[in-house]
C-alpha positions, 0 to 999 in steps of 0.5 A: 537597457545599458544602464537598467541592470546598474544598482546606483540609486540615482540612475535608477531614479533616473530610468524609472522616471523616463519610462513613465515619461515614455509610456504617456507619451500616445505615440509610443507603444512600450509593451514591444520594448517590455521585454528590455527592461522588465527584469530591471524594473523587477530588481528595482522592488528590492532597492533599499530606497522607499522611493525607488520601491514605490516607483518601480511598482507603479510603473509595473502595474501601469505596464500590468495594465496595458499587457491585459489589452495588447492585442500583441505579445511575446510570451517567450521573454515575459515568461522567463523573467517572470520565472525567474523572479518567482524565484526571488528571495525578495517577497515583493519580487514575487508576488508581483510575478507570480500575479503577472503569471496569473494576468498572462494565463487569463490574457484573451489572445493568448488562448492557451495555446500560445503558453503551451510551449511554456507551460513547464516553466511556469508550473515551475515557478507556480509549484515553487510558490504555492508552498511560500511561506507568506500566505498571499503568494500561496493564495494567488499561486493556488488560483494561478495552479487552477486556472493553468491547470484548466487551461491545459485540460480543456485545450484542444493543441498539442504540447508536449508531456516529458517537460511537465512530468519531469517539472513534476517528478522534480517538485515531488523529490525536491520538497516534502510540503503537502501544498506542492505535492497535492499539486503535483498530483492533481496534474498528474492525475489530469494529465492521466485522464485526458492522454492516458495514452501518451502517459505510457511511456511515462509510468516507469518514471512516475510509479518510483514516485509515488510509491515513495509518496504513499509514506507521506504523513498526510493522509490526503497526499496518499489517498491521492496518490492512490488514486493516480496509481488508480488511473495508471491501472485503467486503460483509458484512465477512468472518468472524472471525478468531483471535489469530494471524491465521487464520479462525475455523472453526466446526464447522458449516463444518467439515462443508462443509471437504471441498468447498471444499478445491479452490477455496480455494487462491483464496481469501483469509483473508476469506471472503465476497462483495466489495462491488465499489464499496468494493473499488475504492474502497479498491484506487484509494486504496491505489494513490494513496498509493503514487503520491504517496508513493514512499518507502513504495511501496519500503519498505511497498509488498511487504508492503501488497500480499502481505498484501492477497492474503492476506486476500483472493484474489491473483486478484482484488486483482491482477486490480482493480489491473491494470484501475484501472493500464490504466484510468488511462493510457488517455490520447488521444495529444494530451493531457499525462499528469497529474502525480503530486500530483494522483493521485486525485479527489474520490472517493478523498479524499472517499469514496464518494458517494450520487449516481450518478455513484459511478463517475466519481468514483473514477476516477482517473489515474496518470503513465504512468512510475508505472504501469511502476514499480508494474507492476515492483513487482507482477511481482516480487512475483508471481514471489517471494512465496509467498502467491501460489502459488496465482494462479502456479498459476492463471496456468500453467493459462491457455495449457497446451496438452493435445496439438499436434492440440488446439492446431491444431484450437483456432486454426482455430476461427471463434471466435477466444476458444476457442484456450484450453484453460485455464479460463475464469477463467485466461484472464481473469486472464492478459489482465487483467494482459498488457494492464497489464503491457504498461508494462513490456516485461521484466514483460510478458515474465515474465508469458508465461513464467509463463503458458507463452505461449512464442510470445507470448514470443517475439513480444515479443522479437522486438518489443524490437528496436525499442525503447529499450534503457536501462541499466534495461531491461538491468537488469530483464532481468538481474534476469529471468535470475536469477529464471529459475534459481529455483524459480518457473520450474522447469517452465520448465527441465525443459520446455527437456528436453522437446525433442520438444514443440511449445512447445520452439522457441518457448520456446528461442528466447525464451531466446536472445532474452534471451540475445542482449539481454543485454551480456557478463556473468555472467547472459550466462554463466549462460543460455548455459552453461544453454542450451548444455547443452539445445542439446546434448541432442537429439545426445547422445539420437540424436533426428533432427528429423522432419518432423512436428516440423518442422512443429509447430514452424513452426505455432507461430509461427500465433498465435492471434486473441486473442494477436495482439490482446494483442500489437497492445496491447503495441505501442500501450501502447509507442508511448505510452511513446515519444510520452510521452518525446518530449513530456519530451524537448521540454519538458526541451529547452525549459526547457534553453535557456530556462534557458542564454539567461538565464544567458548574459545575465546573465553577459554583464552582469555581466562586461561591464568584464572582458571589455573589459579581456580584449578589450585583452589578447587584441589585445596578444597575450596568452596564452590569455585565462587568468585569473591564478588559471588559470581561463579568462575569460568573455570567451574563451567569448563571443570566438567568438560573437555576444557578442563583438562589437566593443562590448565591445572583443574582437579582431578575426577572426583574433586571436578565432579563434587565442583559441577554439582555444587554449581 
């Protein structure tokens, strides 16, 4: 050991040579002594000496080969010089140590437990390798990530997290590649699975990081992100799941699979129970990014929120970011909005608390203008993506009507929450998302379609006649219009057949409220032509109106108490919108003047010398007061104010006046 570390070649020569001569020796067992000169046989792999290369990889293999049958090893001091050796610079260097690491994980007396107080270490230098630019190491460092990986889930001893999370937290900040960070992410999300528990305290320490990972170019590193954020929202941390993505059923469930066929179209790929703090905790995060991050809700904001349903139930990711949206804008009228870098609190940076004022912490507050943005993006994803079937399902059932004498009996009841004939939960999910969605009145119009609420529909256009019709606000109806011709809204087209129905007037004149919102166009033609041809319906059956349609169709317009209330909110989310704009309106005036009055000044300065000069001309009778490049004179602008008066040697009245009308 004295002169292992030498760099002469001749004395390394020397050293390998009665190593080899000792370990043939029978008598002598060198795997005790393995520890005092296995980092020396390490460096003698980058010798400039061929020789000394091939002699020092030899005798490593031979001790490779006795270390997988001891029956006694010291695992401390192997580990750190492999560790370190991975780190080498030299590529024999490490893939020697990172092939040894792999033979030590698969030691029989090792057991798993044995590393245990070594795992951080050596998923450092696995994590270090697996990213290595030559495709040998990263293939062994892959096996070795796998193997350890399985080592750590299905041990039964206790070993600590803080080691792991921060080697792991580390690897995420430190590199950008894929391989390291999809690894990362595998531990993260096994360790979730198997101590949810435990990783408590740690989530403050994580969700920085992997909302920094949602904008990853790889699309593969943020669905897996997602789903660790997933796992984060479950109390227990979900269930396993397969190579490609889907649960892992045992065949235990497999007996109960009957049963929970009719509600598990609600149900994500995560089964079990969401712990609400850290659910919220997450949503409010990921609804923060989005805010101050505007690029990654157009690119990535779609994908974040379909996968997310997917993992978990639509119903309830939906019905949390209505309520953390509604919730943020419940802003009294004398106070100004916040501004979009400061989106979110202490809590949501910092992660949850261990005091008891959790709640208040991860309260946080939006721009009202994002939260129509994100209302926009939700509705579009709700009427488009096919993971959410099942809440578009949900959502159909919430105001279905059985028959017209239900309907009339529901809303003369004394108690106004019963007019409902879906289920309870519908009936919650429906005004959950009508109260946020009220940010954007085409959302919020969409939705009652979805919902066959055609009376509510009806209401709402009607009440957009009072607002502000912008080039957005026609577009968004535009876009609703060709939406109305696709597959979600089929039920809505064949109800328009259904001329005898009770919800037929409301539902037509909705359509001909778009209809007539709507400039010349070809989604005007589209409606109309649609329209047209259901108007024409009843004339060409031979139905005469009856008046007990008639009357059903004027009991319609009777709302009920609940719906007049989801309608009294629309109103008031609107005059919030429009005090909001008037308050940017003024400031933007503010600033408009503020901004004219100083550049006024500091032309009227700055030209003071031409303007006395101009001021002779414009007396002489020149013409116009035009410069001889063509461009007017600023003293022909101020000839008419009370710039020009007669210290800087303008014209008198009518000379001024003859000036301005020229220019």
């Amino acid at each position: 050991t004295t002169y292992i570390r030498r760099t002469n070649p001749y004395i390394r020569q020397l050293l390998v040579g009665w190593i080899t001569v000792l370990d043939s020796v029978p008598d002598i067992s060198m795997i005790d002594y393995l520890p005092d000169f296995l980092d020396g046989l390490f460096n003698m792999l980058s010798d400039s000496n061929r020789e000394i290369r091939q002699a020092a990889d030899s005798a490593l293999s031979d001790f490779l080969k006795e270390v997988r049958h001891a029956t006694v090893i010291e695992f401390g001091p192997l580990v750190s010089i492999l560790v370190n050796q991975c780190l080498s610079k030299d590529r024999l260097n490490r893939l020697t140590a990172i092939t040894w690491i792999e033979e030590l994980i698969h030691h029989p007396h090792s057991g798993g437990d044995a590393l245990l107080p070594h795992h951080a270490e050596v998923l450092g230098a696995i994590l270090y390798c697996i990213s290595d630019s030559e495709e040998q190491i990263c293939l062994v460092a892959e096996r070795t990530n796998a193997d350890l990986l399985s080592l750590v889930r299905d041990t039964r001893g206790d070993f600590r997290l803080a080691p792991l999370l921060e080697t792991l937290t580390v690897k995420f900040m430190t590199k950008d590649d894929v391989p390291t960070k999809m690894a990362s992410l595998r531990w993260i999300n096994m360790l979730l699975e198997k101590r949810r528990g435990d990783m408590t305290e740690f989530v403050s320490q994580l969700l920085p990081v992997l909302l920094k990972t949602l904008s990853d170019a790889s699309d593969s590193v943020v669905l897996f992100t997602l789903q660790v954020l997933a796992r984060i929202s479950l109390g227990d941390g979900g269930g396993p799941l397969d190579e490609e993505g889907k649960p892992a059923v045992s065949a235990e469930n497999d007996e109960g699979k009957t049963g929970e066929s009719q509600d598990s179209i609600h149900c994500g790929l995560l089964r079990g129970k969401k712990d609400e703090k850290h659910f919220k905790l997450v949503i409010n995060a990921i609804l923060g990014l989005f805010a101050s991050d505007r690029m990654l809700l157009e690119n990535r904001g779609s994908l974040v929120v379909r996968k997310f349903c997917v993992l978990l139930d639509a119903e309830s990711v939906y019905m949390l970011m209505a309520d953390v949206l509604s919730s943020s804008c419940d802003i009294p009228p004398g106070t100004v909005p916040p501004k979009e870098d400061a989106f979110v609190s202490e809590g949501v940076e910092k992660g949850p608390s261990t005091s008891e004022s959790d709640e208040e912490e991860v309260s946080i507050k939006f721009s009202i203008e994002f939260v129509s943005t994100m209302v926009q993006t939700l509705n579009l994803i709700l009427l488009t993506a096919n993971e959410l079937h099942g809440l578009r399902v949900l959502l159909a059932n919430a105001l279905e009507l059985k028959d017209w004498t239900d309907y009339h009996r529901d809303i003369t009841l004394t108690n106004p929450g019963d007019e409902h004939c879906g289920t309870r939960s519908s009936v919650q999910v429906f005004e959950s998302l009508f109260r946020c969605w009220c940010h954007s009145p085409v959302a919020t119009f969409s939705l009652c379609l979805l919902a066959r609420a055609y009376g509510v529909a009806f209401a709402l256009v009607q009440k957009f006649s009072e607002l502000e019709v912008t080039v957005g606000f026609l577009m968004q109806i535009d876009k609703l219009v060709q939406l109305l011709e696709s597959p979600v809204f089929v039920h809505l087209r064949l109800q328009l057949l259904d001329v005898e129905s009770p919800h037929h007037a409301p539902l037509l004149k909705s359509c001909y409220g778009l209809l007539m919102l709507l400039p010349q166009s070809d989604a005007f033609r589209s409606l109309n032509d649609r329209l047209t041809t259901v108007c024409n319906l009843r004339d060409n059956l031979g139905i005469p109106p009856t008046n007990r349609s008639t009357q059903r169709k004027s009991s319609l317009g009777m709302l009920s108490k609940r719906q007049h209330d989801l309608l009294a909110h629309f109103d008031k989310i609107m005059d919030l919108h429009r005090k909001m704009r008037g308050r940017e309106m003024q400031q933007l005036m503010t600033g408009d003047l503020l901004h004219d009055g100083m550049s006024r000044g500091r032309a009227n300065t700055s030209s003071s010398v031409s303007v006395k000069g101009a001021g002779r001309v414009i007396a002489g009778g020149a013409a116009g007061g035009v410069s001889s490049n063509g461009n007017a004179s600023p003293s022909v602008f101020y000839a008419g104010s009370e710039h020009g008066g007669s210290g800087t040697g303008a014209s008198s009245g009518p000379n001024r006046g003859r000036i301005t009308q020229e220019v």
